[in-house]
ZALO-988562 format. One line per 4 residues: for each residue y negated, z, x of C-alpha. Coordinates in steps of 0.5 Angstrom, whole numbers, plus 500, padded with zeros to 3 digits. Layout:
# ZALO-988562
Y/Z/X | ...
***
This chain:
# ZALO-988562
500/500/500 | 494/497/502 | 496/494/508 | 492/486/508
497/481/506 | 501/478/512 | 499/471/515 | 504/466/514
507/465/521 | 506/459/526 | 511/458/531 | 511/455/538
514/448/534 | 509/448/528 | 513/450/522 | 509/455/518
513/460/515 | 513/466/509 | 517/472/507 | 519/469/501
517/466/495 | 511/471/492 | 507/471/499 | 508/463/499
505/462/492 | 500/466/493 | 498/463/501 | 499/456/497
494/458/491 | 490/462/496 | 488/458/502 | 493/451/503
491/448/496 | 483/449/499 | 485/445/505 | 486/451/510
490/457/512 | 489/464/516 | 495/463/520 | 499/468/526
501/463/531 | 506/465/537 | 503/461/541 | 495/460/543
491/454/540 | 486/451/543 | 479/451/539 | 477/443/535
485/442/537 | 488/438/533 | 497/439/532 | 502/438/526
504/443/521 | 511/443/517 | 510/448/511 | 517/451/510
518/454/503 | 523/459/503 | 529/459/500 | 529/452/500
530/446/504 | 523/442/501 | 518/442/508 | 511/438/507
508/436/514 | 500/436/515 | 495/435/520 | 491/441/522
485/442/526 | 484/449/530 | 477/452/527 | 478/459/528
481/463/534 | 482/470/535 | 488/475/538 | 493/472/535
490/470/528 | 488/462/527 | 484/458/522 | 488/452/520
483/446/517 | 488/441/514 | 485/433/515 | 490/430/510
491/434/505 | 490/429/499 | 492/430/491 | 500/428/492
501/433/498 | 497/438/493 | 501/437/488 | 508/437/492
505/444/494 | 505/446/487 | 513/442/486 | 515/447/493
512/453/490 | 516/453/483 | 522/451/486 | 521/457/491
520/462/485 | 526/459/481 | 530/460/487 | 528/468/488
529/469/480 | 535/466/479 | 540/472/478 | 546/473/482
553/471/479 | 558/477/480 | 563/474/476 | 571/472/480
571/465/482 | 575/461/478 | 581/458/482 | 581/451/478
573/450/477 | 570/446/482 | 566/449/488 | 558/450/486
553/445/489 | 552/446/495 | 544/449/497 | 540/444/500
539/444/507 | 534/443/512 | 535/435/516 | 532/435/522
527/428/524 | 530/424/528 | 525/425/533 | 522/431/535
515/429/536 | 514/425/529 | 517/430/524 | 519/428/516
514/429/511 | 520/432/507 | 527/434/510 | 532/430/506
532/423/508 | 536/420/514 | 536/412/519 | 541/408/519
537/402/524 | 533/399/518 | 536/404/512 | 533/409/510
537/414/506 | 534/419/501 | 538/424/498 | 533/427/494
529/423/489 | 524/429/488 | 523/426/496 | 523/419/494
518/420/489 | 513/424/494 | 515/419/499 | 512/413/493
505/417/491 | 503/418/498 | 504/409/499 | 499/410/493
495/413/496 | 495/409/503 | 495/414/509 | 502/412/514
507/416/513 | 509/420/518 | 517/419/518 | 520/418/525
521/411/524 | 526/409/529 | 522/403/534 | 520/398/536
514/398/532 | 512/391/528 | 513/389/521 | 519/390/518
524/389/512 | 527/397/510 | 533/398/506 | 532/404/501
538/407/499 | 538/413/493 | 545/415/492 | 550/409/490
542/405/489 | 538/401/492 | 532/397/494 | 529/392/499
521/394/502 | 517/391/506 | 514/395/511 | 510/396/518
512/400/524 | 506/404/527 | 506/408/534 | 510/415/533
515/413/528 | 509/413/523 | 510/407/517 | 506/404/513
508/400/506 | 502/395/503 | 507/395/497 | 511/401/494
513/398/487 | 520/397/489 | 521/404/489 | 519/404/482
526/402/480 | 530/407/484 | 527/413/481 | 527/410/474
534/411/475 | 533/418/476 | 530/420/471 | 533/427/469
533/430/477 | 526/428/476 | 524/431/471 | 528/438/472
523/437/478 | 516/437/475 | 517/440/468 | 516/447/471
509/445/474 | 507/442/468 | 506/434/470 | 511/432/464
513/436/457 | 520/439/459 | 522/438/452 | 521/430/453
528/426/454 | 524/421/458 | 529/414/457 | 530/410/462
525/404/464 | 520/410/462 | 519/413/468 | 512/410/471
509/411/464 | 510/418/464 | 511/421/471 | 508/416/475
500/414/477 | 502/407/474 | 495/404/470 | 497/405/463
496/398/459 | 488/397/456 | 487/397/449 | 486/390/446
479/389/445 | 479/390/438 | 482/398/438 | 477/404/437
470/404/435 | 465/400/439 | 463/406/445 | 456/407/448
454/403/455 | 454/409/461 | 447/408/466 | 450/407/473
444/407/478 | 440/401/474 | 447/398/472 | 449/398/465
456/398/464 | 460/396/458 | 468/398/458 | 469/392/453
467/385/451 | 466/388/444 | 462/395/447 | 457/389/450
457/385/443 | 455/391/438 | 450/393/442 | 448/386/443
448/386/435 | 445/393/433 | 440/394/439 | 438/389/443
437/383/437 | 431/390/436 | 429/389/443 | 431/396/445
438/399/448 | 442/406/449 | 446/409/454 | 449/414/456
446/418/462 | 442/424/465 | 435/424/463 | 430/420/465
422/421/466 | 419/417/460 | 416/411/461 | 420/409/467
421/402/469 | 428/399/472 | 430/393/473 | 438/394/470
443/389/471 | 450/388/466 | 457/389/468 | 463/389/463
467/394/467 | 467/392/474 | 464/385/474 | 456/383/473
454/378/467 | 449/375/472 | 442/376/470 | 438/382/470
433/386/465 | 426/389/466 | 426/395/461 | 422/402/460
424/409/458 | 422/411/451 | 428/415/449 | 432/421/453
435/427/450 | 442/430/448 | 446/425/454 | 442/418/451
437/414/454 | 434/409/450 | 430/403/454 | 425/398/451
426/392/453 | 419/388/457 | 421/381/454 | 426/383/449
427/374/446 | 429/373/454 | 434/379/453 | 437/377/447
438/370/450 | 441/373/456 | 446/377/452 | 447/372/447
450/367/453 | 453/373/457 | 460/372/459 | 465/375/463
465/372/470 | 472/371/473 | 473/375/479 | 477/375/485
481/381/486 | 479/386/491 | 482/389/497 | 482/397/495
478/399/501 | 472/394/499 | 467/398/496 | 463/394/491
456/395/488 | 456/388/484 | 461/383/484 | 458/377/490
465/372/488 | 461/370/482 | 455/366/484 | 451/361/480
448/354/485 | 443/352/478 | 437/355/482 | 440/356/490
436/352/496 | 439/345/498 | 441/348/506 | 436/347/511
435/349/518 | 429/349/523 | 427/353/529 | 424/360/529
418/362/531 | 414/369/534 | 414/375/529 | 408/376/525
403/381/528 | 402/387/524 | 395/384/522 | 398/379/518
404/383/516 | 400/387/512 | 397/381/509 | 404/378/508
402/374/501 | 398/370/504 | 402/368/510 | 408/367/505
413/361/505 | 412/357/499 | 417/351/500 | 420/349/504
417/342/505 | 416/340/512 | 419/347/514 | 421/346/521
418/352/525 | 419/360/521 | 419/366/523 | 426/371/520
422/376/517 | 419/370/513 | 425/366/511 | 428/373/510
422/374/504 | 421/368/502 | 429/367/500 | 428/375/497
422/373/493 | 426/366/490 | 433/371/490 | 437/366/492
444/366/494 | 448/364/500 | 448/365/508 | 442/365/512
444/363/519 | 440/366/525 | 442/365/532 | 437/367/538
436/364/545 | 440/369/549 | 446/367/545 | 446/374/539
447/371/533 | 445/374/525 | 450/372/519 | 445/374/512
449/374/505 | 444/374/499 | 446/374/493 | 440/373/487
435/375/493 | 439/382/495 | 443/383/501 | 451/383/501
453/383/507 | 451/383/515 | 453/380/521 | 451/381/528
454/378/535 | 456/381/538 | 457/387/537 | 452/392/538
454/400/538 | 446/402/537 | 448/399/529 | 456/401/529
457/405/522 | 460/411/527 | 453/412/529 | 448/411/524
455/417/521 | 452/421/526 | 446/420/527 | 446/422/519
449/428/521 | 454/427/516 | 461/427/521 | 461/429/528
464/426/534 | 471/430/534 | 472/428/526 | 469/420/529
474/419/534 | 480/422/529 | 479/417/525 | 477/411/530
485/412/531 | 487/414/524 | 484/407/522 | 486/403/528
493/405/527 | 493/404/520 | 490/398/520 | 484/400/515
477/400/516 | 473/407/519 | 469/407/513 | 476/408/508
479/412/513 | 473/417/513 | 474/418/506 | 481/420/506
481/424/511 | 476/428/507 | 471/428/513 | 465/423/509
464/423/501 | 464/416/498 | 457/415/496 | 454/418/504
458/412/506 | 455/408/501 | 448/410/504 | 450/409/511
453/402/510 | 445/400/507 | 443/404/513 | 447/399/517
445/393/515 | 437/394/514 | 439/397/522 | 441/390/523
437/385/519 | 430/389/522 | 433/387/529 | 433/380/528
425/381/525 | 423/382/532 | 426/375/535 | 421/370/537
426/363/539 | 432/360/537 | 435/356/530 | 436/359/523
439/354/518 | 441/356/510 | 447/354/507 | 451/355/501
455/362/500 | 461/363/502 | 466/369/503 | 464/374/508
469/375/514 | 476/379/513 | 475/386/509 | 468/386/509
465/393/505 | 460/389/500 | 454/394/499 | 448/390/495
442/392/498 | 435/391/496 | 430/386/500 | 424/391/499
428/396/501 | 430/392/508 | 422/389/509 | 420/397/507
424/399/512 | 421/395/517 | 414/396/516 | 415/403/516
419/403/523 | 413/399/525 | 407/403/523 | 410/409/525
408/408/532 | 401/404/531 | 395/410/531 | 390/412/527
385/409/530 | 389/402/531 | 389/402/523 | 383/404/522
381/397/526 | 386/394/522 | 384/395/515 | 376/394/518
371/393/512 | 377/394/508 | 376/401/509 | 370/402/505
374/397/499 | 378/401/493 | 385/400/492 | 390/401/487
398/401/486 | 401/395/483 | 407/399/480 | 408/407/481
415/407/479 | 417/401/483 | 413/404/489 | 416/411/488
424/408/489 | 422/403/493 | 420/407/499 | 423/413/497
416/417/498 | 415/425/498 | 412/430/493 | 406/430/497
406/422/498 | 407/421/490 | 401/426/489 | 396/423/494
398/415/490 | 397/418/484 | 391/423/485 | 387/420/491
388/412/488 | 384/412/482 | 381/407/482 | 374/409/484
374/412/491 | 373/408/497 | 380/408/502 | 376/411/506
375/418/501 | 381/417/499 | 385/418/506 | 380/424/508
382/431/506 | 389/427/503 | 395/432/503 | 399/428/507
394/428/513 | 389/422/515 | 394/418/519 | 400/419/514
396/416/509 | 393/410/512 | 400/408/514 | 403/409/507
397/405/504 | 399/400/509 | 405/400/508 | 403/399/500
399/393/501 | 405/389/506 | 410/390/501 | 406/387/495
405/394/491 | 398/395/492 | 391/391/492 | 384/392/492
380/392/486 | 376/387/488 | 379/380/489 | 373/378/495
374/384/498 | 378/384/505 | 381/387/510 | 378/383/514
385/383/519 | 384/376/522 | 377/378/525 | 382/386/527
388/383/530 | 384/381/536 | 380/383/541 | 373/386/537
365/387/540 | 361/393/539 | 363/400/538 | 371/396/536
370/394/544 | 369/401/546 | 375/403/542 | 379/397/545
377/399/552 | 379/407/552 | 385/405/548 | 388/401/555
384/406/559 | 388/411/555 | 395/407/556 | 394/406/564
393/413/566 | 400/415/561 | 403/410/565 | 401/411/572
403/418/571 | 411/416/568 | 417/414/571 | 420/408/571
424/408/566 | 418/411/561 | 414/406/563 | 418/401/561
421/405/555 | 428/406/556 | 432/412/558 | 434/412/565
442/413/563 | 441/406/558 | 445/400/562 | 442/395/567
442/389/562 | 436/392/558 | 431/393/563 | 429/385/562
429/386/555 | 424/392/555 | 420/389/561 | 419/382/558
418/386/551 | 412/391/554 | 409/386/559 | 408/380/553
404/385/549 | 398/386/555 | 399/379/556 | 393/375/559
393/370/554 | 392/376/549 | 385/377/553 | 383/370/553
376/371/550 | 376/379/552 | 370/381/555 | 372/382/564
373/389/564 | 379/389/558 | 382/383/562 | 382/388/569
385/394/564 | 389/388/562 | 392/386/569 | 392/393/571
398/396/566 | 401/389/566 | 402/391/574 | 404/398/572
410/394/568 | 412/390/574 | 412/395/579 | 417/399/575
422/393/573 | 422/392/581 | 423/399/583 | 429/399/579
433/392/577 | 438/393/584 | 443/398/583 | 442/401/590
434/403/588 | 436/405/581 | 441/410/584 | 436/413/589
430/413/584 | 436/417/579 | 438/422/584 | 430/424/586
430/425/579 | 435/427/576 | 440/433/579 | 447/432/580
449/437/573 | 444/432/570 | 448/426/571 | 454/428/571
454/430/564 | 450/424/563 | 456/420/565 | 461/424/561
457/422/554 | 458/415/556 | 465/415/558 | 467/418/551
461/413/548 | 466/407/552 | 473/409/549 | 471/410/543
469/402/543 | 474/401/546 | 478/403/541 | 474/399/536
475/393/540 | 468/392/543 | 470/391/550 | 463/388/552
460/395/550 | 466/399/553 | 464/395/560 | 457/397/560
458/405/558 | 463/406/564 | 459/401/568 | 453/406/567
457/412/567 | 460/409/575 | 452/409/577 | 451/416/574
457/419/578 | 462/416/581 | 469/418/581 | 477/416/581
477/416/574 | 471/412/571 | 474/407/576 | 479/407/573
477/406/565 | 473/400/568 | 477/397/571 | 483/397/566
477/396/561 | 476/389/566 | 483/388/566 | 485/388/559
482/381/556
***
C-alpha cells in the first residue's frame, strides 16, 4: 500500500514487459495509447537514441514492435516517445490487453481429465524472427523462401491494417531486397502479394487487397478476437464474404445521388463543398437563383468579401464567385453574391469534371488535372530582362505587361503578374544563363507547382520545417531515412511519424514554392517560354498557392531592407499625397497584416490626412508604416485619392539634386565607412562557412549595385564615394576567392573551436543531402567543411561522395 506502481521493465534485447494482465491494462491506458512510457531499463539508453521496443502482453503469445526515442534518463528510469504509433497499432494494444484479461480471468479446471476426450488446445507460444536484428511486429508467423506462413489470422489482420496505413512492415523478411511475389498461407488457404523487400527485412505492400479473401474465410476467429474490445457487435453472426464491410477499413459503397434530404454545402477555407451533385442543385435552385447562399461554418465577420471556389467532394467546378458575408449565426454562413446573374449562370452549367486518380501521398487543395484551354495564351518564348527596381516595382501597374505582341524581352517577376492577372493555365519555362532553371505550373492564374534545377538545399521542404521550427534535425533525419527506405515523400513521411501535422505541411509547401518562385525575380539574363500545361513531375505534392501572396512576399523580402529615409525618396511629393486602401479584406489576408498593422489601415488612411501625417506617430513606427504603404500601392491595393498625384519615382530612382543629393552623399559615405570596418565575407555579404561557389554571385550582386553607369549623371563627388565602395568589394572578393588566402584569413579570425563546430554542421548538412540525392550539395558541404577543419573523416565522405556518381 502506497507504493508508486512499478514501471514495466526494458530488458537488454528490447522486450517490454508487465507483472500481469492489471499492470498492462493500466500502463497501456495510461502512458502507451499516448505514445510514451516511463520504463526500468537494464541497460542504460543514451538521451535522443533512438531502438526497437516488443510490447509483450503477459500471458499471451501477442507482441507488438514499435519504434521509441529515449526523451528521458535517470538512474534506471527512462521516457520512451513512441514514433510509429498510429491508429491500427493503438487498436492492437486495446485486442492485447482484453486477450490478456481474458486469460487471468479464465478459471482453472479442476475436473479429472478424460481419457477419451481429445487434449486441450494448446496456448499460443512466443516464435521467434528469423532475424534477431529485425523482430516480427507480432510472433505467430513464419518464412518459407517466398512464403509467409500466419498461424493467427488476428496477426494477419494486423498484418492488413498496417499495409493500409502505408508504413513498411518490420517482418524480418529474408534477403535480398527488391520486388518480390510473396505467398500467404493462413491454415490449408492461400493467397498471392505483391511486395517490396527493403533494408533490415522490413516489407512494403502497395496493395494489400489479397488479404482480404484469406480472412474472410476466418470470420468467426475474428470476431471472437474483436467483439470483446468493441469493434464488432459479439451478438453478430457475420456470414462470410462480410468481413470487409464489418471489420475491415474498406470504403463503404455512396448513396446514389437521390438517397436522403439535400445537405448544406460546408466552408473549406474560401471553397465551398458540396457531398452531392443533387446537394449543389438544390442550393443552386433555392439559394443562388435569389442571389444568395448558405454554408455550414465558423462565424465570419460580417460583410467580409472572399473569392469562394466550388467542388463537389474533391473536384473543382471550375469557376470562382465574388461574394459578401450577410448572415453567420447557429454554425451557418450566409453570402450574397456580388453579381448574382453571373453565379446562377455559373451553377446553371457546373458539372462535374473528370479526374485522374490520385496518389495517397499528394496533398491537393484544388483538382489541377481539369483545365480549360478556352482563354489560355497560345505558347511564346523571349528573353529576360534585368529585375524592375524598387522604383518601378512600387508602381507595378504602370510597368505591367499588357499583351504579349511584339513581347521579345521581359522581366520574370512581369511575366509572373501578367499570367496571374490574366489567371491563365499552363507552365512557364525560365532558364538562367549560369544553367538554373524554374519549371512554374499555373492554374487559373494561381501557382500549383514549382520546380527549380538544380537542387537547392536553401528552399528544401526540410529547412523551410526547420526554420519554421515545426521539426528539428534529429526528427529530420529519422524521417529522410524512413522515407527513403520507403519510397514515400518526406513531407507524407513526417505525418506518419507524428512529427508535423498536416496543415503545418500545407504551410511549408506554400513557403517553399513562394521561396523558390522569389529567387527566380532577382534573374536578370536567359530564355523564358510559356506552353501549355502538362502533369507535374512524379508524386509531385500540389498545394495551390496564390499569385498575390507570392508577389506579396517578394515586396516585402525587399523593403525589409530598404531604410526610411530611401523610402521617403522613394515616394518623393507623394508623401504629401492621400492614399486610401482599395479592398481592406483582401489586404488584410493578403499580407496577413498584425492587429497594429490593420488598425493603422484602418484609422490613419481616411482618406483626409497626407501619407506623411499618417505615418507620423503610426502604431506600428514611421518605417514600419511606409513599408506597408509601399507594399500596398505595389501590390494594387491601394492608390492615391488623387489620379494627378504622383510618387514621382521616375524622378526618385536616381541620383537626385538639392538636400536629396546630400542624403545620397551621406548614404554612400555611411556604407563606405561599414564596409571598411567588416571583414571580407561581411563585405560581400555571405557567411564565411558558405561554400566558395557563392562568393562570385555575391561579388557581382554587390558591385552591380555601385555601378558606374548608375552614377553617369551624378555629380564628381557621389562617382568618388561610388568608386571607393566598389573597391572595398573588389578587394575583398580578391582576399578571399583562392582556398590558401581564404583559410588563412579564416583562421585569424575564427578559433580552431569555431571552425570545428562550423564543419560538424556542414557535414551533418552533406549526409543529409546525400540522403536525399542532392550529390552537388553534398560535395559543396563536405568541401566547405574540409577547409574549416581537415581531418580523415571529412575526407572520406567526400570522396566516396565523388565517387559515387
Amino acid at each position: 500500500m502506497g507504493n508508486p506502481p512499478a514501471h514495466p521493465r526494458l530488458d537488454g534485447h528490447g522486450v517490454l514487459g508487465f507483472d500481469d494482465g492489471e499492470h498492462f491494462a493500466r500502463v497501456v491506458e495510461s502512458e502507451l495509447l499516448h505514445g510514451r512510457a516511463m520504463v526500468q531499463a537494464e541497460a542504460a539508453l543514451a538521451m535522443h537514441s533512438s531502438l526497437r521496443v516488443h510490447i509483450q502482453a503477459p500471458g499471451t503469445g501477442q507482441r507488438l514492435d514499435l519504434g521509441a526515442r529515449v526523451v528521458f534518463a535517470q538512474a534506471e528510469i527512462f521516457g520512451l516517445e513512441f514514433t510509429d504509433l498510429d491508429a491500427p497499432r493503438k487498436e492492437l494494444l486495446r485486442s492485447m490487453v482484453a486477450t490478456a484479461q481474458a486469460a487471468e480471468s479464465s478459471p482453472p479446471d479442476h475436473t479429472a481429465p478424460d481419457a477419451d476426450a481429445e487434449p486441450p488446445a494448446a496456448k499460443p507460444t512466443k516464435v521467434t524472427p528469423s532475424t534477431e536484428s529485425a523482430p516480427s511486429a507480432l510472433a505467430a508467423f513464419e518464412w518459407k523462401a517466398d512464403q509467409l506462413r500466419v498461424s493467427d489470422p488476428g496477426f494477419l489482420l494486423a498484418l492488413y491494417l498496417q499495409a493500409l496505413k502505408g508504413p513498411p512492415l518490420d517482418l524480418g523478411a529474408p534477403q535480398p531486397t527488391g520486388p518480390r511475389s510473396l505467398e500467404l498461407h493462413l491454415g490449408d488457404q492461400r493467397g498471392l502479394v505483391e511486395a517490396i523487400i527493403l533494408e533490415g527485412g522490413r516489407v512494403d505492400i502497395p496493395d494489400p487487397s489479397p488479404f482480404v479473401p484469406l480472412l474472410e474465410k476466418q470470420t468467426a476467429a475474428l470476431a471472437r478476437l474483436l467483439a470483446p474490445v468493441g469493434l464488432i457487435d459479439g451478438t453478430t453472426d457475420i456470414e462470410a464474404g462480410g468481413l470487409a464491410a464489418e471489420l475491415l477499413p474498406t470504403p463503404k459503397s455512396k448513396p446514389s445521388p437521390g438517397d436522403g434530404p439535400p445537405r448544406m454545402p460546408k466552408l473549406d477555407g474560401e471553397s465551398v463543398v458540396f457531398e452531392r451533385m443533387r446537394d449543389m442543385e438544390h442550393e443552386r435552385d433555392v439559394n443562388v437563383r435569389n442571389g444568395g447562399l448558405f454554408v455550414e461554418s465558423a462565424p465570419l465577420p460580417l460583410r467580409r468579401r472572399l473569392s469562394l471556389r466550388f467542388r463537389i467532394g474533391g473536384r473543382d467546378l471550375g469557376f470562382a464567385l465574388e461574394a459578401d458575408v450577410v448572415f453567420a449565426d447557429a454554425g451557418r454562413v450566409g453570402f450574397s453574391f456580388t453579381q448574382p446573374a453571373e453565379a446562377l449562370r455559373q451553377f446553371q452549367r457546373a458539372e462535374v469534371p473528370a479526374s485522374k486518380p490520385r496518389s495517397s501521398s499528394q496533398i491537393t487543395t484544388t483538382d489541377v488535372s481539369r483545365v480549360s484551354g478556352s482563354r489560355d495564351l497560345p505558347a511564346f518564348n523571349g528573353d529576360l530582362s534585368a529585375p524592375l527596381p524598387l522604383a518601378k516595382l512600387l508602381e507595378l501597374s504602370k510597368h505591367s505587361i499588357r499583351s504579349t505582341e511584339r513581347l521579345g524581352r521581359a522581366s520574370s517577376l512581369l511575366l509572373f503578374e501578367f499570367l496571374a492577372r490574366e489567371k491563365q493555365t499552363g507552365v512557364l519555362e525560365i532558364h538562367r544563363a549560369e544553367g538554373t532553371s524554374c519549371q512554374i505550373y499555373f492554374y487559373q492564374g494561381d501557382v500549383a507547382f514549382v520546380e527549380v534545377k538544380p537542387f537547392e538545399e536553401s528552399v528544401s521542404l526540410g529547412r523551410i520545417l526547420i526554420a519554421q521550427k515545426k521539426v528539428n534535425e534529429t526528427g529530420l533525419r529519422e524521417a529522410l531515412e524512413r522515407a527513403r527506405g520507403s519510397h514515400r515523400l518526406l513531407g507524407r513521411m513526417l505525418i506518419l511519424l507524428g512529427i508535423i501535422k498536416r496543415g503545418e505541411l500545407v504551410a511549408a509547401l506554400r513557403e517553399q514554392c513562394r521561396a523558390k518562385i522569389d529567387a527566380t525575380f532577382g534573374w536578370s539574363a536567359g530564355r523564358y517560354a510559356w506552353g501549355p500545361w502538362r502533369d507535374p513531375p512524379g508524386e509531385a505534392d500540389l498545394v495551390v498557392t496564390r499569385s498575390l501572396g507570392v508577389l506579396a512576399r517578394h515586396v516585402r523580402v525587399l523593403l525589409e531592407h530598404t531604410s526610411g529615409r530611401d523610402l521617403e525618396l522613394l515616394f518623393g511629393s507623394g508623401m504629401a499625397g492621400v492614399m486610401v486602401v482599395q479592398d481592406l479584406d483582401r489586404l488584410a489576408t493578403t499580407l496577413q497584416l498584425q492587429p497594429k498593422e490593420l488598425r493603422f489601415l484602418e484609422l490613419q488612411l481616411d482618406g483626409k490626412r497626407s501619407v506623411h501625417d499618417a505615418v507620423t506617430g503610426s502604431p506600428i513606427g514611421r518605417l514600419g508604416a511606409l513599408r506597408l504603404l509601399a507594399t500596398c500601392l505595389a501590390l494594387g491595393l491601394a492608390r492615391f485619392t488623387d489620379d494627378s498625384q504622383s510618387m514621382d519615382l521616375e524622378d526618385s530612382a536616381g541620383p537626385a539634386s538639392g538636400s536629396k543629393e546630400a542624403d545620397l552623399e551621406a548614404q554612400l559615405q555611411e556604407e563606405l565607412t561599414r564596409l571598411e570596418g567588416s571583414n571580407h565575407f561581411d563585405v560581400l555579404g555571405v557567411h564565411w562557412s558558405s561554400h566558395q561557389r557563392s562568393y562570385r554571385e555575391a561579388w557581382e550582386r554587390r558591385r552591380s549595385a555601385y555601378d558606374r553607369k548608375n552614377y553617369a549623371e551624378a555629380p564628381e563627388k557621389l562617382e568618388a564615394l561610388a568608386a571607393k565602395i566598389r573597391a572595398c568589394i573588389d578587394a575583398a572578393y580578391e582576399a578571399i576567392k583562392s582556398e590558401g588566402p581564404r583559410s588563412a584569413y579564416r583562421r585569424r579570425l575564427f578559433d580552431s573551436t569555431e571552425r570545428q563546430y562550423a564543419a560538424d554542421m556542414l557535414v551533418k548538412q552533406g549526409e543529409i543531402a546525400l540522403m536525399r540525392g542532392d550529390r552537388v550539395r553534398a560535395l559543396e558541404s563536405f568541401e566547405t567543411a574540409l577547409e574549416l577543419h581537415p581531418s580523415q573523416k571529412v575526407k572520406a565522405l567526400l570522396t566516396q561522395a565523388r565517387e559515387n556518381r
